[in-house]
N, C-alpha and C positions, 0 to 999 in steps of 0.2 A: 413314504417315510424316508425318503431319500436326503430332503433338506433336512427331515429334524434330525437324523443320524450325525449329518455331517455338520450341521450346528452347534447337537450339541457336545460333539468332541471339542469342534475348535471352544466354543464357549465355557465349558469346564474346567480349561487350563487357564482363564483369563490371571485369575490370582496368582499364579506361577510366574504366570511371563510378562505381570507389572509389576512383582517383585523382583525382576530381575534386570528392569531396566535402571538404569543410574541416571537419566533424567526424568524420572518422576517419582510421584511418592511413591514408599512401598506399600502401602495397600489402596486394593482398589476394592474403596466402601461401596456400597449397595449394590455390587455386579450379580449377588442373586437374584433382586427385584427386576433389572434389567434382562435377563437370563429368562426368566419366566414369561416377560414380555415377548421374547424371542421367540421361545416353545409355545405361546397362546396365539401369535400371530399367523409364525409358517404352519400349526397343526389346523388352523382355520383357512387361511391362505392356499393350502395344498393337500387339502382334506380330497378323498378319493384318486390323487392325480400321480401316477406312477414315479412322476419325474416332476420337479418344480424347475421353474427357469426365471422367479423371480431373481432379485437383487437387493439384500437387507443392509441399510446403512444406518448405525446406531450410536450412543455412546452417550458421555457422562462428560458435564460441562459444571467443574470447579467456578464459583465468582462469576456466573452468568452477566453478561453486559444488557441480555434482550431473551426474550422470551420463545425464541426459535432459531433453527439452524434453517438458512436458504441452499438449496444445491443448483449451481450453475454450469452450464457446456457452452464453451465461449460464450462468456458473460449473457449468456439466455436464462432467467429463470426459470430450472428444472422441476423444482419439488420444493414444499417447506416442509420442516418438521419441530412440532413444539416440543419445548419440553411437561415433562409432567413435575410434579411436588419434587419429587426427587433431582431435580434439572438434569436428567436422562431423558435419552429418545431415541425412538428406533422407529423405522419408515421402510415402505416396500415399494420397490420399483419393480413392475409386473415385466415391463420391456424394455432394453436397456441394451444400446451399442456399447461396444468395448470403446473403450477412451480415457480423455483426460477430462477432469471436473475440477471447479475450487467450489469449495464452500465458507458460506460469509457465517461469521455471528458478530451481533455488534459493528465496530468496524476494522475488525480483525479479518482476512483471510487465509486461506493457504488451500493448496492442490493436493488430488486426492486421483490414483488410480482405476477404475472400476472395470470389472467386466461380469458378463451373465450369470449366476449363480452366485456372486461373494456374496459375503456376508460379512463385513465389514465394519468395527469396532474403534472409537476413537473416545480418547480419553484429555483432558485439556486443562491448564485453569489459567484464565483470562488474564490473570496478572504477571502469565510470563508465556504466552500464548505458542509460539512455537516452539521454544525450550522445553515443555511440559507435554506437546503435543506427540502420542504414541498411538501404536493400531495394533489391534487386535483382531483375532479371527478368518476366515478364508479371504486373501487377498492384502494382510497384512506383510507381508518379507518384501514386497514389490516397494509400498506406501511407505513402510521404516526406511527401508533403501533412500526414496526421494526425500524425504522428510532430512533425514541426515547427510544427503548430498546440497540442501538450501543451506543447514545450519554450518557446515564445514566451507561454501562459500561464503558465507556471512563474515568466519574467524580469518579465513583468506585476505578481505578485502582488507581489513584493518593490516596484516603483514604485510601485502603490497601496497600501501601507503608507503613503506618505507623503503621501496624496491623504485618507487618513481623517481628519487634521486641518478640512479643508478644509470650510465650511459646505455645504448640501444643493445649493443650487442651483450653486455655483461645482465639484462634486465631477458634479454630473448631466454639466455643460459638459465634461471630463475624459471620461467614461463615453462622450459624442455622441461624441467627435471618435475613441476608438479602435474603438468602433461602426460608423461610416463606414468604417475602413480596411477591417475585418475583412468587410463585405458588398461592396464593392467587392471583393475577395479574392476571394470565394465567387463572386462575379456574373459577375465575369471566367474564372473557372473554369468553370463551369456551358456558358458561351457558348462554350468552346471545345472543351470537349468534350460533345457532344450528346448523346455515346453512352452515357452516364454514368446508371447507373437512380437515379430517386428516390428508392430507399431508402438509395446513397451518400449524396444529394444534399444528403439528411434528416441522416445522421451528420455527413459534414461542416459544416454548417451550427450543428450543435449541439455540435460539438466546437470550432468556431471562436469562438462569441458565448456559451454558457452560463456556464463559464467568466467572462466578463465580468459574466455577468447574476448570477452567487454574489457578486462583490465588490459590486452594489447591494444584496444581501439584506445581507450583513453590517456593509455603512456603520454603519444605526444604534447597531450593539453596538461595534465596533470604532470610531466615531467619537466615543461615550462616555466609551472606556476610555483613547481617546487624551488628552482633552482633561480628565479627571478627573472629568467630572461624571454623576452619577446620572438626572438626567432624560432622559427621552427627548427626541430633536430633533423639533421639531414640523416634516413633512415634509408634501409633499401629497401624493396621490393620482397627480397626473403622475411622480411619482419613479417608480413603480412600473410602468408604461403596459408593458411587458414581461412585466405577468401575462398580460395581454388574451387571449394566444396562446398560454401554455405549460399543459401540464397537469401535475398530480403524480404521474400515474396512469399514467403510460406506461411497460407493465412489459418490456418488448422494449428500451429503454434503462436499466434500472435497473441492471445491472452496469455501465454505462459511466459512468465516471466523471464525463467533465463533464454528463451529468444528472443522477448520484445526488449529487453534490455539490452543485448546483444545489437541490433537493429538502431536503437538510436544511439548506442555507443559507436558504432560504424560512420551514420550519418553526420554526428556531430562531428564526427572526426573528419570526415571528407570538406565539410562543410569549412573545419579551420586550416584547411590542408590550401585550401583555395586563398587563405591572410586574410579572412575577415576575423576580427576579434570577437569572442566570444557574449563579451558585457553590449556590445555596438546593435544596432536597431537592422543593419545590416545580417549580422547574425543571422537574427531569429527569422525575420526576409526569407531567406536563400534555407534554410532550414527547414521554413513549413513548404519551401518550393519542392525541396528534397525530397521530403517524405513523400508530397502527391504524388511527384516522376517515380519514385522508388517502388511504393507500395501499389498494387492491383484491386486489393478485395476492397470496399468504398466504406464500408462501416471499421476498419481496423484503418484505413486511412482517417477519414473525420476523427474518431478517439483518439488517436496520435495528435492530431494538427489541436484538437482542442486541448489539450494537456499543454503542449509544448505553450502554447500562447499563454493558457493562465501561468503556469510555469514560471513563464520568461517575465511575464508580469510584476509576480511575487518575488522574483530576484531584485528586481528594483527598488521596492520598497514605497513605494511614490505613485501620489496618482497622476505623472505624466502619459499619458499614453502615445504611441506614437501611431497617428494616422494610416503610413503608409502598413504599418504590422498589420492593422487593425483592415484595412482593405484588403490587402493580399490573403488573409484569413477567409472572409466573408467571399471571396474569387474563389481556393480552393475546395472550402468544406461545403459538404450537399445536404447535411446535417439543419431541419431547420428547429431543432430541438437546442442545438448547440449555439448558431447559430443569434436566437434569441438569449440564450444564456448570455451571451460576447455584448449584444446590444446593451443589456440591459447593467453591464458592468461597465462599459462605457457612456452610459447612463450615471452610472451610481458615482463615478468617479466628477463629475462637473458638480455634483446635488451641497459636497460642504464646500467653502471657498478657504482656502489658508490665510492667515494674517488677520481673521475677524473673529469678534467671540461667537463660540458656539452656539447655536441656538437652541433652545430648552426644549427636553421632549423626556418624556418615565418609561421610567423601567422597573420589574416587578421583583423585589425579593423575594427567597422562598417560602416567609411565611406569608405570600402573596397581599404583600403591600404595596402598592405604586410609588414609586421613589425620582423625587425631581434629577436629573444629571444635574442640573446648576448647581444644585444646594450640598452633593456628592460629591461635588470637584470644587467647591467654592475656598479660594487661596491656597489652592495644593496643585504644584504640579500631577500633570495626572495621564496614564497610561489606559486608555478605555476600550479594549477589544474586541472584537466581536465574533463569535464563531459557530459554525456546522458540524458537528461530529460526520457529516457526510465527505466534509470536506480536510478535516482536521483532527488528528488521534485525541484525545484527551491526557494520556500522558507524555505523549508529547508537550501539549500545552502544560500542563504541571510542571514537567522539569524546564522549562523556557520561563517559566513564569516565576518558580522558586529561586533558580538563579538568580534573575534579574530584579525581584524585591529583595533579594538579598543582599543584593553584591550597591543597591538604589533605594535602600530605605525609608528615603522622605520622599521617594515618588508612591504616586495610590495605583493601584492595581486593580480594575476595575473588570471583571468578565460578565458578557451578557451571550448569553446563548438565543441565538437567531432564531431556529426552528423546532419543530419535533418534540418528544415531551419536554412540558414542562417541570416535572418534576426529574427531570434526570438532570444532573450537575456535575461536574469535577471530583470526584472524591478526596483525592490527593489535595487538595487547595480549599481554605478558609469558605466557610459559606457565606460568610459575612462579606465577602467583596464577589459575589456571584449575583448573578439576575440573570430573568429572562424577559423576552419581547412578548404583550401580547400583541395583533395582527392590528391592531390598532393603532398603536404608540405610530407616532411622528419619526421615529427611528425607521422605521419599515419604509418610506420613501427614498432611500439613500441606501437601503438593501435588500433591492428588487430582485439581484442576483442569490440572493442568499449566501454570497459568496463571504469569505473572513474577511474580517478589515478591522485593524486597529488604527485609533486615530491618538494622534500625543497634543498635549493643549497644556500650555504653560499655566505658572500660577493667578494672572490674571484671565482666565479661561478665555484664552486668544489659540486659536487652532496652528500649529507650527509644521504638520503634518496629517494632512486629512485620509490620506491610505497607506499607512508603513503596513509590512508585514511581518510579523512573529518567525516565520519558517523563512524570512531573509538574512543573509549576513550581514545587511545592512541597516537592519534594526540595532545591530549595538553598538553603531556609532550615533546612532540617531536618538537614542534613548539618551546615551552618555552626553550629548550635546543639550536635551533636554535638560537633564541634572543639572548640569555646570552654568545655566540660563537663565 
């Protein structure tokens, strides 16, 4: 009776201490149904068993995106758990190392504590996902901790945006003083609970100051690009007194964000430190060279090299691709997973030709009608994009897309979702300019990758751009040029 004791103290308070937080609602509906759940699983679970050593991870999911919560240890699929009517769930882990975990729903993620025994309550609504997101129950003061050490990074980065003006030493000063706060944080923490293993100790610590320590790798590029100028800041060596201690190599945090972020903020910064220019094919070269030399573990290497290249791609905007990138990728990644992914997008990018009119292929409305693209675009300029909720948030797309029918009125706006359900769409955004692919449509040769691609095609539907990208800066000149055209 040892877990339902201690379940259900902590689960009894739940109402209390979600009324009491200021980022989310103040009531937390149906926690008795969940609650019950709790009591019927651990009394069946740890029926006869003096001590339980399970691991309960549960909770209540506001605006569900999918019909389950996935749990991940370095991006490995640990556990799923569905939700029921209520879009609550709760799942038992019998055996369970102490660590760090994210969990996906939708295409939403974010990291999660655990150790042997928690029992661990999370509350959520998908429309403001980690704003909303709070824990409850044994193992919850650790999880609120990181939770509000990501979202106080987050309001950070927008302040130093305006601290990259600032010359090196007067920007260092900036960096001391929220340094200070964030180890006092940590120090104060540490001392009050003893109980706490080092390998927390180690997350927390890295989740609180890393973070910091990406916006020192990034000053010199972004304090460049602020001020206009091309040279590099002559910095010293003390700027950086932060390497001293951190390694590249630590593949047990390489899923977590604030050290993989950390990592390629480093790199990239070594990489311009050397005068290659960032935008240059060069770059990204000597970059993915970086990461092989840098990184040890071979699966945290390939998922960097593959990111960086599509990445670097989608900055462009354009289906040029450059050869030599496109080799030196295929030299270091062992991935042949990925690998074919890279093929088959430089594949996709030779399939439209620019300068000729498009050639006709359907697409399916939601009330699943087949719909010609010719007779859809016919004497309208036209914006026709293509995307993966794998690959691409959805409100993201909504707010890029509301902008720019907005701000481009007489262009059409055309979204076609590549994969996955069919019945899932944009919500945020007109249904009437949505479709999707079936596996048949003529579109599907030209998105073998299933990767996003928008293609822009003037008013006599003559293709002007066969791969711009949405998530590039250089879609709004390239739209605005369409307009004006």
């Amino acid at each position: 009776m040892l877990c339902f004791n201690k379940l259900l103290t902590s689960f009894t308070k739940l109402d209390m201490y979600f009324c009491g937080r200021m980022r989310v609602y103040s009531k937390f509906s149906q926690s008795i149904t969940l609650l019950i759940l709790v009591i019927i699983t651990v009394l069946l679970g740890c029926n006869n068993a003096p001590v339980c050593n399970s691991t309960y991870f549960g909770g209540k999911i506001i605006n569900p995106k999918s019909n389950c919560i996935i749990l991940f240890e370095n991006e490995i699929p640990v556990d799923t758990f569905y939700l029921d009517k209520n879009n609550t769930f709760l799942g038992e882990i019998p055996t369970l190392q102490e660590g760090l975990f994210n969990f996906k729903h939708g295409n939403e993620q974010q990291y999660i504590y655990l150790e042997p025994k928690d029992s661990l309550l999370i509350r959520l609504n998908t429309w403001n996902f980690d704003e909303t997101l709070v824990f409850s129950g044994i193992g919850a003061e650790r999880n609120n901790l990181l939770i509000d050490s990501f979202l106080e990074s987050e309001k950070e980065r927008k302040i130093f945006y305006e601290y990259y003006d600032l010359p090196p030493s007067e920007f260092s000063t900036k960096v001391a003083q929220v340094e200070k706060v964030k180890l006092d944080r940590y120090n104060n923490y540490i001392k009050s609970h003893p109980e706490e293993s080092d390998k927390f100790n180690n997350i927390l610590k890295t989740a609180l100051t890393f973070p910091l320590y990406s916006k020192i790798e990034n000053y010199p590029l972004a304090h460049s690009a602020r001020i206009n100028d091309n040279e590099h800041s002559n910095i010293s060596e003390n700027f950086y007194k932060h390497r001293e201690y951190i390694s590249l190599d630590n593949d047990s945090l390489m899923f977590f964000y604030a050290y993989r972020d950390y990592v390629l903020s480093n790199l990239y910064n070594k990489v311009n430190s050397l005068g290659y220019d960032l935008n240059s094919d060069e770059f990204t070269v000597n970059l993915l060279k970086a990461i092989s030399t840098e990184l040890n573990d071979e699966n945290s290497k390939n998922s960097m090299l593959r990111k960086i290249f599509i990445r670097h791609f989608y900055w462009k905007s354009s289906r040029n691709i450059n050869k030599n990138i496109v080799n030196t990728y295929l030299d270091l990644s062992t991935n042949l997973q990925d690998k074919k992914l890279i093929a088959n997008l430089t594949s996709d990018v030779k399939k439209i030709e620019e300068g000729v009119v498009i050639n006709n292929f359907n697409i399916i409305d939601y009330n699943k009608s087949p719909k010609s693209i010719k007779k859809l675009i016919k004497n309208q300029k036209s914006v026709l994009y293509f995307w993966n909720p794998e690959y691409l948030g959805k409100d993201f797309i909504a707010s890029r897309i509301k902008y720019l029918s907005k701000k481009y009125p007489d262009l059409k706006f055309i979204g076609v979702k590549i994969a996955g359900n069919n019945k899932d769409r944009i919500l945020k955004l007109d249904i009437k300019s949505q479709y999707y692919l079936e596996s048949s449509s003529k579109a599907s040769s030209f998105l073998t990758s299933k990767l996003p691609r928008t293609i822009l095609i003037n008013k006599k539907g003559v293709v002007i751009n066969s791969y711009a990208s949405l998530s590039s800066r250089n879609i709004f000149n390239q739209i605005e040029e369409l307009a004006n055209n």
